[in-house]
N, C-alpha and C positions, 0 to 999 in steps of 0.2 A: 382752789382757784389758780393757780400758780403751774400745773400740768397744762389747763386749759389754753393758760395765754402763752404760755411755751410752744405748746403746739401751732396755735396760732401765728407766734410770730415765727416759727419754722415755716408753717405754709408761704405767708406771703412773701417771704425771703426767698425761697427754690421759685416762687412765681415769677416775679421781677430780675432775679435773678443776671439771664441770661439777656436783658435788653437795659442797659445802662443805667438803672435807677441804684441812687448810692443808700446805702446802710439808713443814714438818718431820713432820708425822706420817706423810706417804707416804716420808719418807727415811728413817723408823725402821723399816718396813712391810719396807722394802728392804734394811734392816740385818739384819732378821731371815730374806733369803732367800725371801721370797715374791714371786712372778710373777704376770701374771695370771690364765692359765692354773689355777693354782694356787690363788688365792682363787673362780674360778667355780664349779673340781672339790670347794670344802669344803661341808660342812651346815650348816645352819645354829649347832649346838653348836659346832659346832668356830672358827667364825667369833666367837661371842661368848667362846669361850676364847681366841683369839685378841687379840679387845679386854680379855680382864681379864687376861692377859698383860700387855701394853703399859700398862695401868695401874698392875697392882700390880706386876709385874716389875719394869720400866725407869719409874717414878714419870713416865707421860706425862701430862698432863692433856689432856681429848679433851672438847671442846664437846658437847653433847647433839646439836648437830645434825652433827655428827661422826658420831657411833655410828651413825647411821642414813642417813649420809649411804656410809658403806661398805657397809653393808647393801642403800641402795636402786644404787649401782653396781653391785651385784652380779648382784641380781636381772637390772636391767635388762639385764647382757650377757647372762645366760641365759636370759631372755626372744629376745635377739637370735637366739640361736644355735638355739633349738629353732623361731624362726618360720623359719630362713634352713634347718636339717634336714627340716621337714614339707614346707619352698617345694619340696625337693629331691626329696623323697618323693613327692608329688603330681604334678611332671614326668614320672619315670621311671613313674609307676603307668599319667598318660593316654597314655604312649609305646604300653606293653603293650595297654592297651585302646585304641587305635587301632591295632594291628596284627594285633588279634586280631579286631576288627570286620571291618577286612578280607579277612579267613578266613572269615568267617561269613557277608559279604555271598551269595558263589557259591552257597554252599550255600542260603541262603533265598530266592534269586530263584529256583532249578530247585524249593522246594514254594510259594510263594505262589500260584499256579494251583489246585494239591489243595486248600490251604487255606481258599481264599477259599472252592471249591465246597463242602468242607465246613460253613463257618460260615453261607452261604447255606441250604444244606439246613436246618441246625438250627435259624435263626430265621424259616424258614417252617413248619417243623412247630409250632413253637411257639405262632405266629400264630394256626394253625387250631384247637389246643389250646385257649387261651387268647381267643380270639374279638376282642370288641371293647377289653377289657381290654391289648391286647398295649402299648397307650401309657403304662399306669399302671406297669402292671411291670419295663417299660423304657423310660424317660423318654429317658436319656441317653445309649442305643444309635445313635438316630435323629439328636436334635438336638446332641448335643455333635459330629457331621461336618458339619452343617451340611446336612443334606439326605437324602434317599431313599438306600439301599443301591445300587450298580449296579455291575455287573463289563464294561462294556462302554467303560468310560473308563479313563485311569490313574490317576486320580486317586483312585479307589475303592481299589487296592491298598491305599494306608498306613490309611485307617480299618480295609480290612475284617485287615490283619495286626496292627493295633493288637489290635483285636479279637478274635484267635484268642488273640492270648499271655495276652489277661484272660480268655479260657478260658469265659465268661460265669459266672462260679461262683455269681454269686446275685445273685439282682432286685432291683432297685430303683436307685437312683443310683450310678453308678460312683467317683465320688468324694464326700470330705465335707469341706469345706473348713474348716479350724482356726479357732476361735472369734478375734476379734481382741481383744488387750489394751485395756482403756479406763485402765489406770491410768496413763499417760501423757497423757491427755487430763487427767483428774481432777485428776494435779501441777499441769497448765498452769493451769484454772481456778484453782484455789487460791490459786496466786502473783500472779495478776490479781487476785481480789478482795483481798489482801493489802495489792496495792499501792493499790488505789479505796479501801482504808478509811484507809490512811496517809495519801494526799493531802487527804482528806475531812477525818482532824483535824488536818491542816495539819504533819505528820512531815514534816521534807526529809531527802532521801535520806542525806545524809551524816552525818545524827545518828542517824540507827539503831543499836540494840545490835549489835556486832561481837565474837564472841567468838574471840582469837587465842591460839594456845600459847606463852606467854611467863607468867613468873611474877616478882616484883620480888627480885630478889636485890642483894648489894653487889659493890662492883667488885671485880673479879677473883674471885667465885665462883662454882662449878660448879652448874648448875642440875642437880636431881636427878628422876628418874622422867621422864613425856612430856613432859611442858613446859619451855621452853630460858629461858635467861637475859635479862639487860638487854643483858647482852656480846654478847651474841650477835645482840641486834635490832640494835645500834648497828653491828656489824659489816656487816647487811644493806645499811646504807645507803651504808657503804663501798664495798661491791662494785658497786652503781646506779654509783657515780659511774665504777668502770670500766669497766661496760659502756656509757656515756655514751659514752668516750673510743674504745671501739671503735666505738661506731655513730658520733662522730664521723668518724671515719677511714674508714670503708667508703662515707660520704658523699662525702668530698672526692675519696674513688677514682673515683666515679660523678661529680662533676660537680653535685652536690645539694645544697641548702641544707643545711648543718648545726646541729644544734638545739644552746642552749647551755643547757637544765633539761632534768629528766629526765623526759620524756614518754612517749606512750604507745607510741610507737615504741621505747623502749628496755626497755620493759617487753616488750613483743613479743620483743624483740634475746633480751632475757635467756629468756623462755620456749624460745626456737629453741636456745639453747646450755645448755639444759637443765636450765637454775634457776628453776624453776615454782614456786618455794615464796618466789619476788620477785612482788609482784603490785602491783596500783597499789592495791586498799581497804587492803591491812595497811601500806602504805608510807604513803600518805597520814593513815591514823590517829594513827600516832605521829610526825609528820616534826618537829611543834613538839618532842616531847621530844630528839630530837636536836638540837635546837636546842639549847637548854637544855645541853645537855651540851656542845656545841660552843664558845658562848659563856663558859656559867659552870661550868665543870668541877669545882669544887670543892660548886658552892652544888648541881648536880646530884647528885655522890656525897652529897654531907649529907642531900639528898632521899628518896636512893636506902634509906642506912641505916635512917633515922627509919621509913617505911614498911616496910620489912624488922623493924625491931624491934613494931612495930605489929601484925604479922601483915596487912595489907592488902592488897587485890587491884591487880593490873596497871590497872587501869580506875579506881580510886581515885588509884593514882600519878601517871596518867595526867591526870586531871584537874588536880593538883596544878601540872602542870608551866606552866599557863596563868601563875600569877599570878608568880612570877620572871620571866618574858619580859616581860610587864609592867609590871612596875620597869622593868627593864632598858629596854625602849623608854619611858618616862618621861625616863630621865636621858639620853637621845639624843635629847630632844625630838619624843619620840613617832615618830621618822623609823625604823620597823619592818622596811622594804622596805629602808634602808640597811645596816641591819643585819644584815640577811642577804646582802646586796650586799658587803659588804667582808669577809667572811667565806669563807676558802678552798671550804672545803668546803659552806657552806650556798649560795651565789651559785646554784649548779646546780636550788635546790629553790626549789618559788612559796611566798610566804607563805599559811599557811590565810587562810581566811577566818572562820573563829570565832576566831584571835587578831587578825586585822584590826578585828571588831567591839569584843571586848573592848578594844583600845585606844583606839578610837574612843569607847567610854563613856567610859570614864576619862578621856579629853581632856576631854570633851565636861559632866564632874562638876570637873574643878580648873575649866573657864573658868568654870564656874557659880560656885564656891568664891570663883572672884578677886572677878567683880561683886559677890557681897554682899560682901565685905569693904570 
């Protein structure tokens, strides 16, 4: 017994893996006797009874990005499995029709002779019918072969048996080729002139409005409906640092520099093993408040409440979080790059550069301060 459920609890571990479900909730998953197999074969109801099971049942608390993070595993194996049944389907189908082609060959090569002679005949009677007109009516009899009718080459057979199967059923262009989409063209312009009018009034890229699904809640509370917690951004930045340590590691296998911040290559790393919902603009947006929380964990949570009682936006907290780092590099004598440098977890991240500014003012207002005095 004991290989079995080893195995098992391997599977569903590389399953959830790669979309935010933590260790203990896939071992509760397992408690309850579900396989994978088994979560692909349910509906969707049966999957969200499943999670209100596990909540209200056995009192699990499950991240926001939890709930959907089972949901989007889910999907994606069955996604996998009906692209890998159709891959299958489509094999066996051109088997058939290539076997059946060449059943068919024999027989079409003993009437292409009849044929041709017939389709001959009918667009010389047509000719004489029809007079000088016969080029209007049939534009693309002639020129879509590239040339004059003739049965005395071989090269004539494929137009003129193309030509029997379309039977000539009615004049005019044989084909009509599908309008092409311009709304793909029309996005592209749009984003360009977007960007010509941002540089024009002097927007830099990095202060653009960003709008991310996080809402400001207090520590250790569940964030409710689509939008996930503070816990849950702060956790994102955890996981950066381990996939740091694997793209460390896959380095030093290769013989490559290894990187010691979390760059774009690791943002890569994490997209490839299937955490797409790490990106560098939502990581970079918030890095100072993890700061903040890394540094002053208390003076963070105080933050965190104050704004929660408030009813304010993730973007108002966010800005908040400038002016504590700020003290903070004051009483380290402005040394900001230290500060993140002797810090376990922040060493890995570059300091912004809108809290490099901001404390560059402030430097730059106490020397003024001192001289008048």
């Amino acid at each position: 017994m004991l290989p079995n459920s080893c195995e098992r609890t391997r599977s569903l571990h590389d399953f959830f893996r790669d979309y935010g479900v933590r260790p203990k909730t896939v071992a509760r998953i397992l408690e309850l006797g579900f396989t994978v197999n088994t979560l692909v074969n349910m509906t969707d109801p049966e999957i969200d009874e499943l999670v209100k099971t596990m909540v209200e049942g056995f009192r699990l608390e499950l991240l926001v990005g939890e709930r959907y993070g089972l949901k989007s595993a889910i999907r994606a194996e069955r996604r996998t499995r009906d692209e890998d049944a159709a891959r299958q389907h489509l094999h066996i189908l051109a088997k058939s029709v290539k076997k059946r082609k060449g059943e068919l060959d024999n027989d079409n090569n003993n009437n292409i002779n009849s044929n041709n002679e017939q389709a001959l005949g009918w667009v010389e009677g047509s000719a004489r019918e029809q007079g000088g007109d016969n080029a209007l009516m049939f534009p693309d009899t002639v020129t879509a072969v590239g040339g004059p009718l003739s049965l005395n080459t071989k090269d004539a057979t494929v137009p003129l048996e193309q030509q029997n199967h379309l039977h000539f059923s009615a004049p005019g262009p044989l084909s009509i080729p599908e309008p092409s989409s311009d709304n793909g063209i029309r996005k592209l312009e749009k984003k360009k002139q977007k960007r010509l009018l941002s540089r024009e009034h002097g927007e830099d890229a990095d202060d653009r409005t960003r709008e991310h699904p996080f809402i400001v809640t207090e520590p250790g509370e569940l964030a409710r409906g689509k939008k996930n917690g503070l816990d849950y951004l702060f956790d994102l930045y955890e996981q950066c640092g381990r996939f740091l340590e694997e793209v460390q590691q896959i380095c030093k296998e290769r013989g490559e520099k290894c990187p010691t911040k979390v760059t774009n290559q690791v943002f890569r790393h994490a997209k490839l093993k299937g955490a797409s919902y790490i990106n560098k603009p939502k990581m970079r947006h918030y890095v100072h408040c993890y700061a903040l929380h890394c540094l002053d964990v208390e003076q963070s949570n105080r933050l965190r409440k104050l704004f929660k009682e408030r009813g304010e936006n993730v973007g108002a907290w966010r800005q908040a979080c400038y002016h504590p780092l700020v003290e903070l590099a004051r009483q380290s004598g402005w040394d900001i790059e230290g500060l993140f440098n002797r810090n376990e977890k922040l060493r890995i991240w570059y300091v912004p550069t809108k809290l490099r500014q901001l404390c560059h003012m402030e430097k730059n207002k106490d020397s003024d301060s001192c001289s008048y005095d």
